[in-house]
C-alpha positions as CSV (number, residue, x, y, z in Angstrom):
1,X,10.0,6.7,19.8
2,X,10.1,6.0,16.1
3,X,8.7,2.7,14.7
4,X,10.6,1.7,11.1
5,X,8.2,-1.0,9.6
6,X,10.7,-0.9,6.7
7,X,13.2,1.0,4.8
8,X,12.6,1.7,1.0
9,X,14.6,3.9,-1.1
10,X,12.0,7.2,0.0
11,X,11.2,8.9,3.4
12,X,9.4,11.6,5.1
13,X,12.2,14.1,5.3
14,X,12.3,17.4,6.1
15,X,11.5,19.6,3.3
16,X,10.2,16.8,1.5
17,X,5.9,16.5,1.3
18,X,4.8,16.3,-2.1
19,X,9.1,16.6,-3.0
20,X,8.2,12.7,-2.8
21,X,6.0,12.0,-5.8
22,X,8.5,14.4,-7.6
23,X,12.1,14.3,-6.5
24,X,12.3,11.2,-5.0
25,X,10.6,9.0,-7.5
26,X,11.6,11.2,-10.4
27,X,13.9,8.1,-11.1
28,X,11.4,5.6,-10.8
29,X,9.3,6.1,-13.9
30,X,8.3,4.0,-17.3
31,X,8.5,5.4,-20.4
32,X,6.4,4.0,-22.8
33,X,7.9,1.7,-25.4
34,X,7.9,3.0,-29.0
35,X,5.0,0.5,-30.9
36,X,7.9,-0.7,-33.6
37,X,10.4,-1.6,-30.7
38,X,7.5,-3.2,-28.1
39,X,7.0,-6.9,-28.1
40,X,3.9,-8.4,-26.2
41,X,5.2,-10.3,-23.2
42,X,3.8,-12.0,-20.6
43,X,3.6,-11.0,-16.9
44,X,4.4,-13.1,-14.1
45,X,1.8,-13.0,-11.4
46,X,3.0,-15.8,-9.5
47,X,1.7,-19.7,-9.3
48,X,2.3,-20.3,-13.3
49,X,-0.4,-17.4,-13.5
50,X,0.1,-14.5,-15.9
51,X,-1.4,-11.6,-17.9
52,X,-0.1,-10.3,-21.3
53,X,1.7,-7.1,-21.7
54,X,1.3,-4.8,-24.4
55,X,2.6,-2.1,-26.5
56,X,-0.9,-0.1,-26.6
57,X,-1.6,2.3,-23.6
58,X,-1.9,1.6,-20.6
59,X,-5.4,2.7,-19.5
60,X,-5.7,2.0,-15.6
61,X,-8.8,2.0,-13.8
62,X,-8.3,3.4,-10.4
63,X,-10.9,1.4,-7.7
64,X,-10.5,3.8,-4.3
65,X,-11.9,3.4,-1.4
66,X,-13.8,6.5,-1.0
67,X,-12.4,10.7,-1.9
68,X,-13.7,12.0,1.1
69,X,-10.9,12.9,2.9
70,X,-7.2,14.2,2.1
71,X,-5.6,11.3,2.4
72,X,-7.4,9.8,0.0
73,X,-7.0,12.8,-2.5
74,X,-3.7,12.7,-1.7
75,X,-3.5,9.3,-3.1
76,X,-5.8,10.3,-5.8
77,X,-3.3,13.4,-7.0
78,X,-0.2,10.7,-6.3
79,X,-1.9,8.1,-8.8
80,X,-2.8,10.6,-11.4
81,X,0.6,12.1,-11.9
82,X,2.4,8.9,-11.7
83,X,-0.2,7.8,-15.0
84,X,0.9,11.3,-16.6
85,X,4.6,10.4,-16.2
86,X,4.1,6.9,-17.7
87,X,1.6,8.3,-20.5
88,X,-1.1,5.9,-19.2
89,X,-4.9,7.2,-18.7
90,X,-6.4,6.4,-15.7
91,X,-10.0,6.7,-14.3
92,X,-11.0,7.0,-10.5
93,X,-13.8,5.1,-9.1
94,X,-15.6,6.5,-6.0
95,X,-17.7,4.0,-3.8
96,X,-18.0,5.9,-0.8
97,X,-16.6,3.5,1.5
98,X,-19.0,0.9,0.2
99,X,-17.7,-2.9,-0.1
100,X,-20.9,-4.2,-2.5
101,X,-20.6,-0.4,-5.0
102,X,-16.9,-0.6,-5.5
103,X,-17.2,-4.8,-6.1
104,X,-19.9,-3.4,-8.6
105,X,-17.6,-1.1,-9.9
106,X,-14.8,-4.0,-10.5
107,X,-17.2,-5.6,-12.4
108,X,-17.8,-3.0,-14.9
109,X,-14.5,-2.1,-14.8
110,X,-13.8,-5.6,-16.2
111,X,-16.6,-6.1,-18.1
112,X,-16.1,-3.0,-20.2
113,X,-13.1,-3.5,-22.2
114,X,-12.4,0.0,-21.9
115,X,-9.3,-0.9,-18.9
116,X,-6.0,-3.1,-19.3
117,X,-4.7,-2.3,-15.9
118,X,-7.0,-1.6,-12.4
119,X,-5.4,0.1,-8.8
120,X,-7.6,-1.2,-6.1
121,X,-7.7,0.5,-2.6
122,X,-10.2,-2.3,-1.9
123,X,-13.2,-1.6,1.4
124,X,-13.8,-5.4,1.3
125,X,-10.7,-7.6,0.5
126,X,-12.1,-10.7,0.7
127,X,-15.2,-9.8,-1.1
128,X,-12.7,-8.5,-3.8
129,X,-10.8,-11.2,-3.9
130,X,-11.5,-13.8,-6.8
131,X,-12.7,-10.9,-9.2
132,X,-9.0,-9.0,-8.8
133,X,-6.8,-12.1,-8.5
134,X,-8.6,-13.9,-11.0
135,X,-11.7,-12.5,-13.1
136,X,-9.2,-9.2,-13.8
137,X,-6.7,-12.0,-15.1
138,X,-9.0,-14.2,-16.9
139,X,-9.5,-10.7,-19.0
140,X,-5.8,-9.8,-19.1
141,X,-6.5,-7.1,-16.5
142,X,-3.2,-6.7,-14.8
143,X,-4.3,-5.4,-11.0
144,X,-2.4,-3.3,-8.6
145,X,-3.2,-3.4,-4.7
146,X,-2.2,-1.0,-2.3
147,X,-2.8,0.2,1.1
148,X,-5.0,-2.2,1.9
149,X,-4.5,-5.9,1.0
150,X,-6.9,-8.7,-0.3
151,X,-7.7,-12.2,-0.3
152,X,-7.8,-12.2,3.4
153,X,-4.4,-11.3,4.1
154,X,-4.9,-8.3,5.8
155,X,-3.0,-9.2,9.1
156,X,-0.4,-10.8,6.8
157,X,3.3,-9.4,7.1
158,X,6.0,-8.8,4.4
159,X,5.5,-11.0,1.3
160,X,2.5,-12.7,2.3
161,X,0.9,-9.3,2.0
162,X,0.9,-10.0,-1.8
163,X,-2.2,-11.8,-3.5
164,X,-1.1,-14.4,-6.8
165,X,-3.0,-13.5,-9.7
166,X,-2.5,-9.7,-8.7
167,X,0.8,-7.9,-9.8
168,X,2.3,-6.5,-6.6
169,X,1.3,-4.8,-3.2
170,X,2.6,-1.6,-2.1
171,X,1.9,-0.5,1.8
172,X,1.9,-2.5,4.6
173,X,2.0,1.0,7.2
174,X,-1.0,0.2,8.6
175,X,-0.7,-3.7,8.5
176,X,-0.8,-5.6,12.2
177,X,2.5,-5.4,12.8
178,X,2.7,-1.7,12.6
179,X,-0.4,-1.0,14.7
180,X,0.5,-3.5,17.0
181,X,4.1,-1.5,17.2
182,X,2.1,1.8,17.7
183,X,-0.2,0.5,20.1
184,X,2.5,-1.5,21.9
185,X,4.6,1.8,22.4
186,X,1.8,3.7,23.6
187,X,1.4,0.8,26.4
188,X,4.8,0.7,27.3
189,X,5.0,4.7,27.7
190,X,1.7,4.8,30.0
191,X,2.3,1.9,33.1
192,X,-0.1,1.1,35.4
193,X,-4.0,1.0,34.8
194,X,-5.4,2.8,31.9
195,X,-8.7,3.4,31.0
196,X,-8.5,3.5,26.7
197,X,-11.1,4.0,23.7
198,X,-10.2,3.1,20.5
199,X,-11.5,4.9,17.6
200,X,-11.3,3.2,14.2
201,X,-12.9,3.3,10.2
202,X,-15.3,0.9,9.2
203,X,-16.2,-2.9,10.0
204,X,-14.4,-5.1,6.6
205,X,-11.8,-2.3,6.3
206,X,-8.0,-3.8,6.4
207,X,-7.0,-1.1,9.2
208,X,-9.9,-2.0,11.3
209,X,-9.2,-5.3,11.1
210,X,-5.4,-4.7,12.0
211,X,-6.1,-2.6,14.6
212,X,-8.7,-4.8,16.6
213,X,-5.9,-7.7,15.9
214,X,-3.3,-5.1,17.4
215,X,-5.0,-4.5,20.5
216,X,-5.6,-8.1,21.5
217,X,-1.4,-8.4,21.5
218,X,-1.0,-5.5,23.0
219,X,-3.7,-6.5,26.0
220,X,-2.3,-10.4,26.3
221,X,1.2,-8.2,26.8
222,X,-0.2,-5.0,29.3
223,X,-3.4,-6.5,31.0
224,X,-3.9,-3.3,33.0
225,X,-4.3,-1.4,29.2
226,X,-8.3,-1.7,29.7
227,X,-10.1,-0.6,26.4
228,X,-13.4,0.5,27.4
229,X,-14.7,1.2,24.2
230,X,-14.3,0.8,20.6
231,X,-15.9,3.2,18.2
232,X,-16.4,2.6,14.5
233,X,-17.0,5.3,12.2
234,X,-16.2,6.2,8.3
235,X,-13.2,8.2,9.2
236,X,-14.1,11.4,9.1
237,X,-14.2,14.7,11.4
238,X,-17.8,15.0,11.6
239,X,-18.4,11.2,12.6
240,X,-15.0,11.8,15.0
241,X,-16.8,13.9,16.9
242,X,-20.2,12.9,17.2
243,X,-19.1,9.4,18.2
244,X,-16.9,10.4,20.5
245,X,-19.1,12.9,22.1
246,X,-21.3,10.0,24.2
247,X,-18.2,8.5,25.0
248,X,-16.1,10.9,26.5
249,X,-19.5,11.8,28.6
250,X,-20.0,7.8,29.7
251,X,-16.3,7.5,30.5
252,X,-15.0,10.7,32.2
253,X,-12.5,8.9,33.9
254,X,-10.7,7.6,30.4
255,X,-6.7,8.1,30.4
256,X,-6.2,7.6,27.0
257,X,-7.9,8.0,23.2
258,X,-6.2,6.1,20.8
259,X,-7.5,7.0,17.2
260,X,-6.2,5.0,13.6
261,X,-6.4,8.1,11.1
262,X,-6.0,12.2,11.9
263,X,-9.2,13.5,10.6
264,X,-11.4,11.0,13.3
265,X,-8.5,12.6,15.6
266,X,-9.2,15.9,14.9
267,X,-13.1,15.6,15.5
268,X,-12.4,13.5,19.0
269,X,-10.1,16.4,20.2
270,X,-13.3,19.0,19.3
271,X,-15.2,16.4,21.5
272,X,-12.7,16.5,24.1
273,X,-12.3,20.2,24.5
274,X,-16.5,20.2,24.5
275,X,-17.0,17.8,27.5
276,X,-13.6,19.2,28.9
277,X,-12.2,16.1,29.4
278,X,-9.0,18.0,27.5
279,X,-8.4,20.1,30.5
280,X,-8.8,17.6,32.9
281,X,-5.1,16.9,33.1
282,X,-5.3,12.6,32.5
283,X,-6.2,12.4,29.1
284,X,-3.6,11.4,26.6
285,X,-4.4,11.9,22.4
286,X,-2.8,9.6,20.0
287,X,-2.7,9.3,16.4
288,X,-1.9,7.4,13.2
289,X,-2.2,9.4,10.2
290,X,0.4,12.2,10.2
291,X,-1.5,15.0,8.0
292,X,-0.9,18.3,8.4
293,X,-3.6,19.0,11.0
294,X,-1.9,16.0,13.5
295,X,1.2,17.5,13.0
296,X,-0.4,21.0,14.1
297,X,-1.8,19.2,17.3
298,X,1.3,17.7,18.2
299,X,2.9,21.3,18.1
300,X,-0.1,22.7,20.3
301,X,0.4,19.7,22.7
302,X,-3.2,18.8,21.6
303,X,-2.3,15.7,21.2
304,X,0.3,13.3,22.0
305,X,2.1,12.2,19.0
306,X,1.1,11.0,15.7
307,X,2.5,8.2,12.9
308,X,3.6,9.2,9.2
309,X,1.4,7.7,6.5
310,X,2.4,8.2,2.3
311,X,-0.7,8.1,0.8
312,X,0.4,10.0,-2.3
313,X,3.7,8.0,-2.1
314,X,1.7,4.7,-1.8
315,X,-0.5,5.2,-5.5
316,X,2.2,7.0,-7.5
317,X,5.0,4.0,-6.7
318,X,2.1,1.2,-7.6
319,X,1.0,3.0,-10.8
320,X,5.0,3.2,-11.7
321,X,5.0,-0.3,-10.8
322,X,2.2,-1.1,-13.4
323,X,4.1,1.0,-15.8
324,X,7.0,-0.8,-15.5
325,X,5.2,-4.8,-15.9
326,X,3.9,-3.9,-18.8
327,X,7.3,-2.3,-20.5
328,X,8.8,-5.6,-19.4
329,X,10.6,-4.6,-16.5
330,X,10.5,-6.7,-12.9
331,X,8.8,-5.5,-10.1
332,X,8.8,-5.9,-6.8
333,X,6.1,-8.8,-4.8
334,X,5.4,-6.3,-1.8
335,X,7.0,-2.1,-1.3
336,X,6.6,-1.5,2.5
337,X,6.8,2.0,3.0
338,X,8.9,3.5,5.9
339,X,6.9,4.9,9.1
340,X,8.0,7.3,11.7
341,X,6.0,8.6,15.1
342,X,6.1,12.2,15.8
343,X,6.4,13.6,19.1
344,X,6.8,17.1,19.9
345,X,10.6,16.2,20.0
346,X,11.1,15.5,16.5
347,X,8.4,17.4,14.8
348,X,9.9,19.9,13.4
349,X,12.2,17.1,11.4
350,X,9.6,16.0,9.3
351,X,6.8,17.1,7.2
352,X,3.3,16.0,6.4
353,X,2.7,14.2,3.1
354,X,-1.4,15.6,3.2
């Protein structure tokens, strides 16, 4: 079962993990111009709108959406070695997981003069949207988006995942049509009536969004996938647990747990094996996230299977990107990023990327 939402010129091959940021991209990156040989240029950011591009550093101010987790400092280490390869500086801003501090933190960014260039992981898209795809602009700001898209095209596919006024967007592995993929797999593979919870980040958050949108396609197609319950928490293994906890205990009957990132996985399987409702013989784990926990618990036959994700792929190929606007060189609209599902029949063919 493997679900390609698009090729692009890097994988998650064997042998490969952080081999990606390094090998695989070793081609990829800007070096900056010399000042006697650069000539300020402008930067097309679609609809007649553009920034200016320089021959000073870049100095990028890197907007994440919280560093709690190892995905996230997997994008972190991603973004910061792609800025050493380019020669660029670049900042992180931490609002843990909060739309209204990290919109805050835009506007200082902007505001401060210090920044030329911002990556946004952006909590709140839409929130987000008019200061990154415009104010940024208006202060020749030139803004990368990845992961998770803005300006309320979060359930948008291909191109349309790109915002004007922004430079590029590179992701789209946890967009709506790859959840819906997922999910729609997962139905297909368990017939018949199924009891399912759905475990999922915060409310505003692009994958939340994608994945409630991914469920009501996959329930107009498999009416007898009943989801009992869907839990939102702040993706972590503590909050995993502790929110699944009640629910494996109201719904001992469930069939299957479907959870949209490994580390809430990893604290609903604690859950499971707590209640017992792991060694009751009808409940079914599955994953998106790929980490190297999930790839563990798919050995162990903990859990079912699990779905890649690139986080450190993801930053390092949108801070080359920014490198390589503002030498003068064309970039790509929209990078999807290629997505496999592990099952224990392939596992051993891949490797985590966190």
């Amino acid at each position: 079962m493997t679900t390609m939402f698009a090729k692009l010129r890097f994988g998650l091959f064997a042998g490969t993990a952080f081999a990606l940021g390094t090998a695989l991209l070793a081609g990829a990156g800007t070096t900056p111009a010399r000042a006697d040989d650069c000539k300020p240029h402008a930067i097309d950011l679609g609809e007649g709108k553009s920034v200016m591009g320089g021959c000073g550093q870049l100095h990028i101010a890197f907007l994440v959406a919280a560093t709690n987790n190892t995905h996230l400092q997997a994008a972190i280490k991603g973004a910061k070695e792609a800025a050493q390869k380019i020669g660029a500086t670049l900042d992180v801003f931490d609002p843990n997981w909060s739309p209204t501090v990290q919109y805050n933190q835009a506007q200082n960014v902007i505001s401060s003069g210090k920044y030329n260039a911002i990556l946004g992981e952006i909590n709140d898209g839409n929130q987000a949207c008019k200061i990154l795809s415009e104010t940024a602009r208006e202060h020749n700001v030139l803004v990368a988006i990845a992961n998770e898209p803005i300006c309320d095209r979060a359930a948008n596919e291909g191109d349309a995942l790109w915002a004007p006024g922004t430079l590029n967007f590179v992701g789209g592995s946890q967009g709506r049509g790859p959840f819906r993929d997922w999910i729609m797999n997962v139905a297909k593979d368990n017939p018949g009536k199924q009891k399912v919870a759905v475990v999922t980040g915060p409310d505003l958050n692009a994958n939340t969004i994608n994945t409630d949108l991914a469920l009501k396609d996959v329930k107009a197609k498999y009416p007898d996938f009943d989801v009992v319950a869907v839990v939102r928490t702040d993706y972590s293994i503590v909050q995993g647990n502790s929110k699944t906890l009640p629910l494996f205990q109201a719904h001992p009957d469930l069939t299957i747990l479907i959870s949209n990132y490994s580390d809430m996985t990893r604290g609903a399987v604690q859950a499971a094996k707590q209640t017992g409702a792991l060694n009751n013989g009808h409940l079914k784990i599955y994953d998106s996230g790929g980490n190297i926990w999930s790839f563990q618990a798919v050995k162990a036959g903990q859990i079912e299977g699990t779905r890649t994700l690139l986080p450190y792929t993801e930053m390092y190929e949108a801070v080359i990107q920014l490198g390589d606007a503002w030498a003068g060189k064309p970039v790509p609209r929209t990078t999807p990023l290629e997505v496999h599902d592990i099952t224990k029949d392939n596992v051993d063919k891949y490797e985590p990327q966190y």
